[in-house]
C-alpha positions in Angstrom: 0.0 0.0 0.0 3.0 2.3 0.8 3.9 2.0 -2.6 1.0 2.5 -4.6 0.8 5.7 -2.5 4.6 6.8 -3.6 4.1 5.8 -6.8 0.4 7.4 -7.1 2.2 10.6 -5.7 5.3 10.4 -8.1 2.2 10.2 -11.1 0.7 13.3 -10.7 4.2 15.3 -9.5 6.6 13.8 -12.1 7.5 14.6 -14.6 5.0 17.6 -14.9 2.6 18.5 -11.9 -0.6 17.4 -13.4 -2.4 15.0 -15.8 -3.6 17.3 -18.6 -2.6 20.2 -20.9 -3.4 22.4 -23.6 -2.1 21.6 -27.2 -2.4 24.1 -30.5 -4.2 22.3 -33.1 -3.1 24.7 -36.0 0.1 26.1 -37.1 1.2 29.3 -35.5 5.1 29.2 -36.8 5.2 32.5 -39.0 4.1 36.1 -38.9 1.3 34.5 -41.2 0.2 32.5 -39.0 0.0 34.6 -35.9 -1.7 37.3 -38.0 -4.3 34.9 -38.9 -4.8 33.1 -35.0 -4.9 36.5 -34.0 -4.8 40.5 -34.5 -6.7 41.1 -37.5 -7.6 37.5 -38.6 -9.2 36.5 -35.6 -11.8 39.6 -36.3 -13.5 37.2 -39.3 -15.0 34.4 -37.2 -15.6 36.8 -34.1 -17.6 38.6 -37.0 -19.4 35.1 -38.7 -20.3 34.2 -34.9 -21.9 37.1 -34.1 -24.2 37.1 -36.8 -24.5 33.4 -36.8 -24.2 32.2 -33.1 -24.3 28.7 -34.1 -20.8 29.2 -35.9 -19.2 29.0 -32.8 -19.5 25.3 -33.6 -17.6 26.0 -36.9 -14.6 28.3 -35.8 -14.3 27.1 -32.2 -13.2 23.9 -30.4 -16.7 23.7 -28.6 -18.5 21.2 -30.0 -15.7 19.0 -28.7 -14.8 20.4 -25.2 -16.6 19.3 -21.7 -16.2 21.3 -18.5 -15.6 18.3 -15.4 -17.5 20.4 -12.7 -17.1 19.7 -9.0 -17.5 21.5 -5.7 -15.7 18.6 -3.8 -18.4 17.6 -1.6 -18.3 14.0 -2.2 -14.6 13.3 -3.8 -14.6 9.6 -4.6 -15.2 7.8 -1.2 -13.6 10.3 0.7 -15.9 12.8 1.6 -16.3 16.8 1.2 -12.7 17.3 1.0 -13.3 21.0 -0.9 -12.8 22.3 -4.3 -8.7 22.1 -4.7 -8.7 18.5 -3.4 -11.5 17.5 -6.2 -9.0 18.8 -8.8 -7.1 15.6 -9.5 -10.0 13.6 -10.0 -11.7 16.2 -12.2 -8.0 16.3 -13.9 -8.6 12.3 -14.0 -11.8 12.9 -15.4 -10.1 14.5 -18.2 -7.8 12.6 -18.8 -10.2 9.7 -19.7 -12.4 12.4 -22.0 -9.7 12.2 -23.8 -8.0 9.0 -24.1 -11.3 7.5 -24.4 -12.9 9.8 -26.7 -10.8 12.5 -28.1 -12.8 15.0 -26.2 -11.0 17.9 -24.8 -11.6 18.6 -21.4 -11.0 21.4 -19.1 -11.1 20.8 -15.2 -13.4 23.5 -12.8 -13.7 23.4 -9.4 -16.0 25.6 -7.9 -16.4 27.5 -4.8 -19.5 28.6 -3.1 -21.5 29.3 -1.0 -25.2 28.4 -0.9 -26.1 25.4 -4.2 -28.1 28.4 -6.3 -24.6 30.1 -6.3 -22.7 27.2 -7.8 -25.7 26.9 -10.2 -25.4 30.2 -11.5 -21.6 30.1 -11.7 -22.0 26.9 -14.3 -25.1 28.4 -16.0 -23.2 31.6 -16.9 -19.8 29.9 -18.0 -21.8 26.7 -20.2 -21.8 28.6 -23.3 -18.0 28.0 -23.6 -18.3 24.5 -23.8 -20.0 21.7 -25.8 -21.0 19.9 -22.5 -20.9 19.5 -18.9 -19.9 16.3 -16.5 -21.2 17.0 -13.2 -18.5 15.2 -10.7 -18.1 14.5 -6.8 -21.0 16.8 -5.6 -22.9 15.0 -2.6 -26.5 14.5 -2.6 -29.0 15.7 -2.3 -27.7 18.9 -3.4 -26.7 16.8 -6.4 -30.4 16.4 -7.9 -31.1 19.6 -7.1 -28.3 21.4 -9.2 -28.2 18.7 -12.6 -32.3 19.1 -12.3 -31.5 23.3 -12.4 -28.8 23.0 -14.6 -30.3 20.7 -17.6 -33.1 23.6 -17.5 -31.2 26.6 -17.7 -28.5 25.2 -20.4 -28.6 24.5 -23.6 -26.0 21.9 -23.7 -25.8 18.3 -22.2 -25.2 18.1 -18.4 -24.7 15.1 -16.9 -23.5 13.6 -13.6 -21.6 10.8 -13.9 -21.5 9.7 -10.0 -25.7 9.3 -11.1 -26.0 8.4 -14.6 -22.4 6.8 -15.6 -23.3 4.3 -12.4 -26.3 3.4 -13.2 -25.5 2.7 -16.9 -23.0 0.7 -16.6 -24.6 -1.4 -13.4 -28.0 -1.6 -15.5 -26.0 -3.3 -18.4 -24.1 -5.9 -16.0 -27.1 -6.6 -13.7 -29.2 -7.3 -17.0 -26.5 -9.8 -18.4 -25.6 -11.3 -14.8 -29.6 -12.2 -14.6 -29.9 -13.8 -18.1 -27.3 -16.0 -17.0 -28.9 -16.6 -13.6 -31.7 -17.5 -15.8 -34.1 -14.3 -14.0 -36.0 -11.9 -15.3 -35.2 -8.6 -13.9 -39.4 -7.6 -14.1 -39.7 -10.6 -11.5 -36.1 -10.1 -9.5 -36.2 -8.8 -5.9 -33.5 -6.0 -5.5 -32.1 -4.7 -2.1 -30.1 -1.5 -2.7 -28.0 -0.7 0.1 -27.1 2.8 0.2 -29.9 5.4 -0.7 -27.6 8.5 -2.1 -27.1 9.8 -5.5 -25.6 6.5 -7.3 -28.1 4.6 -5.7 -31.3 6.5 -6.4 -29.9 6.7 -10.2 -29.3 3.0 -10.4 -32.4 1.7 -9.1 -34.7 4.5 -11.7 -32.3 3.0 -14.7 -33.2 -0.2 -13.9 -37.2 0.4 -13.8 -36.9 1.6 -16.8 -35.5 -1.7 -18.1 -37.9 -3.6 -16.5 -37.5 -4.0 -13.0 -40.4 -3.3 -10.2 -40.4 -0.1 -8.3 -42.3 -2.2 -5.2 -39.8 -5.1 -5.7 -37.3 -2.9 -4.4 -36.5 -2.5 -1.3 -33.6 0.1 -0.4 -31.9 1.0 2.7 -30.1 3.8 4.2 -27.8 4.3 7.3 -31.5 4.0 9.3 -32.5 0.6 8.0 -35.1 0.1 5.1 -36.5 2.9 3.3 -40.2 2.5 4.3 -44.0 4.2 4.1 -43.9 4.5 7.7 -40.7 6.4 8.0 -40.8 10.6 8.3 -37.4 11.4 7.8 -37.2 11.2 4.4 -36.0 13.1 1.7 -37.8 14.0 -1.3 -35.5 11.4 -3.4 -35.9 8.4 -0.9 -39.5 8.9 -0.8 -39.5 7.4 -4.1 -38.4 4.3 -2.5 -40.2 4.2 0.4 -41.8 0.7 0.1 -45.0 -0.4 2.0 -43.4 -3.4 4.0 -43.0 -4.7 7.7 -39.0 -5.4 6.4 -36.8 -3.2 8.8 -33.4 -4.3 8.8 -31.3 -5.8 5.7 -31.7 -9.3 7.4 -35.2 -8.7 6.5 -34.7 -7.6 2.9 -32.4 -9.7 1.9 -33.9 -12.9 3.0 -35.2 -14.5 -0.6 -33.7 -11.6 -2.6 -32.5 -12.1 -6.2 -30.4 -8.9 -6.3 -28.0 -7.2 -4.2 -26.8 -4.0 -5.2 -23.9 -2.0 -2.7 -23.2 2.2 -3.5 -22.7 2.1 0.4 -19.5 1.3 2.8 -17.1 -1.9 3.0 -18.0 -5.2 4.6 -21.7 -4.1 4.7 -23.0 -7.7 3.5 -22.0 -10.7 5.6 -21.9 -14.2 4.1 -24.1 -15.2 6.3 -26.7 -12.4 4.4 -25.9 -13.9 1.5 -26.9 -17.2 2.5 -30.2 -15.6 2.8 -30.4 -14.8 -0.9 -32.7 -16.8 -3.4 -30.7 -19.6 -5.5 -29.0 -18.1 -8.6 -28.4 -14.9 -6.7 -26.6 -11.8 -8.3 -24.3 -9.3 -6.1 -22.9 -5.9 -7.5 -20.8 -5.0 -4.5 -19.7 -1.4 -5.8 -18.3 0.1 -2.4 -14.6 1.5 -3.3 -11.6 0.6 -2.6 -13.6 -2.1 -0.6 -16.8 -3.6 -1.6 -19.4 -4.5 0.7 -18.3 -8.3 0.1 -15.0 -9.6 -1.0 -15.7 -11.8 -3.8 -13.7 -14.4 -2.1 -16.0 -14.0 1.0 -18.9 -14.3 -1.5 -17.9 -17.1 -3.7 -16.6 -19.1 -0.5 -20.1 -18.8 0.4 -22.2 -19.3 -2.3 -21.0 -21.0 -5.6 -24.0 -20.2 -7.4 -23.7 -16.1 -7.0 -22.8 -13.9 -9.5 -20.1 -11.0 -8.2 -19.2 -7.7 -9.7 -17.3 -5.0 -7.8 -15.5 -2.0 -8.5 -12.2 -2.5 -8.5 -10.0 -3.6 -11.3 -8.3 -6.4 -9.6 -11.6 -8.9 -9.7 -13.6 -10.1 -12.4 -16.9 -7.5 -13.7 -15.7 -4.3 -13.0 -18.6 -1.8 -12.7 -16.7 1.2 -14.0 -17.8 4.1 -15.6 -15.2 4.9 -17.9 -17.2 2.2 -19.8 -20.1 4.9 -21.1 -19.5 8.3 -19.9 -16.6 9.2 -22.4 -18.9 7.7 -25.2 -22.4 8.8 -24.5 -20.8 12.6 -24.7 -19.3 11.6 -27.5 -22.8 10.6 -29.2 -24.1 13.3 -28.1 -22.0 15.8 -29.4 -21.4 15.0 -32.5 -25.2 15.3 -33.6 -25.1 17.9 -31.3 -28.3 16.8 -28.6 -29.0 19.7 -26.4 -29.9 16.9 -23.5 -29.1 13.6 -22.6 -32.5 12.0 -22.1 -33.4 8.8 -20.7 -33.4 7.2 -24.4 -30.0 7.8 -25.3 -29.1 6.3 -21.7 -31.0 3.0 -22.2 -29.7 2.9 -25.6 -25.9 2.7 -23.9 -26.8 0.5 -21.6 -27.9 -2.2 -24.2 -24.7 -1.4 -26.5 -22.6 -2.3 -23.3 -24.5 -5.3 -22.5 -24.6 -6.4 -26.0 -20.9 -6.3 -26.5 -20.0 -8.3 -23.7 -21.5 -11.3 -25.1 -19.2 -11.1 -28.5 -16.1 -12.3 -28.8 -12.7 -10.5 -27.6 -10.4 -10.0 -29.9 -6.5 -10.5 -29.2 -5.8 -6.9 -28.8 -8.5 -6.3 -26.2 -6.7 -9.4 -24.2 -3.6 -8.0 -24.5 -4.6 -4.6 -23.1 -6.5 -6.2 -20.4 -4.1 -8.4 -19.0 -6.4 -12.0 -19.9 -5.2 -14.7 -21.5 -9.2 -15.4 -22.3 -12.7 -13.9 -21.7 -15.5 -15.1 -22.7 -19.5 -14.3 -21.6 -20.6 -16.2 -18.5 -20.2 -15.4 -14.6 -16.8 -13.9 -14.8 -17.3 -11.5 -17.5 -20.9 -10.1 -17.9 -19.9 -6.9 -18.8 -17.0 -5.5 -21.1 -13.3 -4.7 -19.9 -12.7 -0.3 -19.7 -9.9 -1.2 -22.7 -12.1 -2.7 -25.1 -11.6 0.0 -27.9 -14.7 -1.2 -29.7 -16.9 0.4 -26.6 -16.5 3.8 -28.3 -18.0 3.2 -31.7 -20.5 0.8 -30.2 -22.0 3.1 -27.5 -21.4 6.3 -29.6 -23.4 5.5 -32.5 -26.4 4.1 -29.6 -26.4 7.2 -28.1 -25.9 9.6 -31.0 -29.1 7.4 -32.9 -30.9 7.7 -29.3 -30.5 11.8 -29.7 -31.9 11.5 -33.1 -34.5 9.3 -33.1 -36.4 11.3 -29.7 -35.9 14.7 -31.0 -33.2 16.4 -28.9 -30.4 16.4 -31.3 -29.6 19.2 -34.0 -28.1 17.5 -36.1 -28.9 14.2 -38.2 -26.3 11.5 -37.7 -23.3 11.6 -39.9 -23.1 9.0 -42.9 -20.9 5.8 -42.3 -20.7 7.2 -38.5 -18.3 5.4 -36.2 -18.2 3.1 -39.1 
């Protein structure tokens, strides 16, 4: 552990402090040159812009920038450690933009005061960009500012700690239950953790078919119920007419076991509870809420998937968030709706089930992988992911209305 933390340290010190930086994408070696990337050249586009807003898209890198916004109130699982201490995981964030992607990305951390201040701070700098990822901002201030946010731009805004989550856990969770042989309309689901990830998850997946009342999520109080008076506006949505208090009670029978919540949360003697067939997405980091060891030790008939990278079916979101912006700015969607997110979820799931080429393996460290318990959901270096889920998305955009543009011929061919 000492040494991942040197050499973590030694990444983003050496040999330049950072992760990210700004590169020309023109010439600008002669006189010429300068003249034409500035003073007087520069006048023309400022000119075709302002009587033509939407040739900012033409003259300007915007149609292929994203602002990573944070206000460090919920900085991976560490906690509101402030604005500066979000900045290497928004940096992170754009790193992955674009290695992913090829998006540009450019890092801001906020500071503020009350949430309608960091609203207005985004709303009044969006313009400069093509889109916004929302990042590390605790809930349920979260919901609050995307809900204000996706109102008042004109651009896509999207939080990843919601959306990217519950994308990729809808497209493992549907593949893990084919294989189980369940059908997610019919599958019991305990959610332990009732925060922003959570909330997000659990909406995805009733919209691919699962039950709002056969879920049955729980918070640092016990199960989210009918009966309860503390709850938020968010939870309320969950609050489930049942006698089940504890998690002994919900997961006693349960199909599903989904973990956005703390480590070593889920005993194997809860998951002895669990129906036959049973399917766990323990997605606590660095430690899950069961090790899969624990798990598999326990039951051999469970289906795992975590977080981390060190375990088979890694729930990560660097498997749709670099792609769905890129979808949706190239036909230019002013939104990202719930189409374009069900439309990533089953270009995910549906690539998982293909086979992997050599290169993939290579990049990924397998000598095999092929679909069935231990890989129900594609590896983050699987370079076919960014065609696959752009064109889904980009389609999605078209196809319900929210997109400017149609989709490009032979795109992503």
């Amino acid at each position: 552990m000492t040494d991942l933390r040197q050499q973590a340290l030694d990444y983003h010190a050496l040999p330049t402090p950072g992760k990210i930086s700004v590169e020309i994408t023109t010439a600008a070696e002669t006189s010429q040159d300068l003249s034409l990337a500035y003073s007087p050249g520069v006048a023309e586009p400022c000119r075709e812009i302002a009587a033509n807003p939407e040739d900012v898209y033409k003259y300007t890198g915007k149609g292929n920038t994203v602002a990573v916004i944070s206000n460090g109130t919920a900085v991976l699982g560490l906690g509101n450690l402030g604005p500066m201490a979000s900045k290497p995981v928004m940096e992170g964030k754009a790193l992955l933009f674009k290695r992913f992607a090829g998006i540009n990305s450019f890092d801001i951390e906020v500071k503020h005061q009350t949430t309608e201040d960091f609203i207005s701070t985004v709303a009044n700098i969006a313009d400069s960009f093509g889109g916004i990822n929302l990042e590390d901002i605790k809930a349920p201030e979260c919901f609050v500012i995307e809900k204000a946010l996706i109102e008042r731009c004109k651009i896509p805004v999207f939080h990843d700690d919601q959306h990217g989550t519950a994308i990729v856990t809808a497209a493992g969770m549907l593949n893990a239950l084919d294989i189980q042989g369940k059908n997610i309309k019919h599958a019991n689901i305990v959610c332990m953790g009732a925060g922003a990830a959570a909330i997000a998850c659990m909406e995805l997946l009733i919209k691919c078919g699962a039950q709002r009342e056969k879920i049955y999520m729980l918070d640092t109080k016990g199960v989210v119920h009918t009966r309860r008076d503390d709850l938020n506006e968010y939870k309320k949505l969950f609050a489930n007419n049942t006698d089940k208090r504890t998690l002994e009670d919900a997961i006693d029978g349960a199909d599903v076991f989904v973990g956005v919540s703390g480590p070593n949360l889920l005993s194997a003697e809860h998951l002895k509870l669990m129906a036959p067939n049973p399917v766990v997405f323990a997605c606590s980091n660095p430690d899950p809420e069961i090790k899969p060891e624990i798990a598999l030790a326990a039951r051999d008939d469970v289906i795992i998937a975590t977080g981390r990278s060190d375990y088979p079916n890694q729930v990560n979101n660097v498997l749709c968030f670099p792609f769905i912006f890129r979808g949706a700015l190239d036909v230019r969607a002013r939104t990202i709706n719930d189409e374009m997110k069900v439309a990533a979820v089953h270009a995910i799931r549906e690539l998982a089930k293909e086979e992997v080429p050599a290169e993939v393996l290579t990049a990924s460290g397998d000598k095999s992988l092929v679909f069935g318990k231990d890989y129900i959901i594609p590896k983050p270096m699987d370079t076919r992911l960014c065609a696959r889920v752009a064109k889904a998305v980009a389609q999605a955009a078209v196809d319900s209305g929210v997109a400017a543009l149609e989709l490009p011929e032979s795109y992503m061919a």
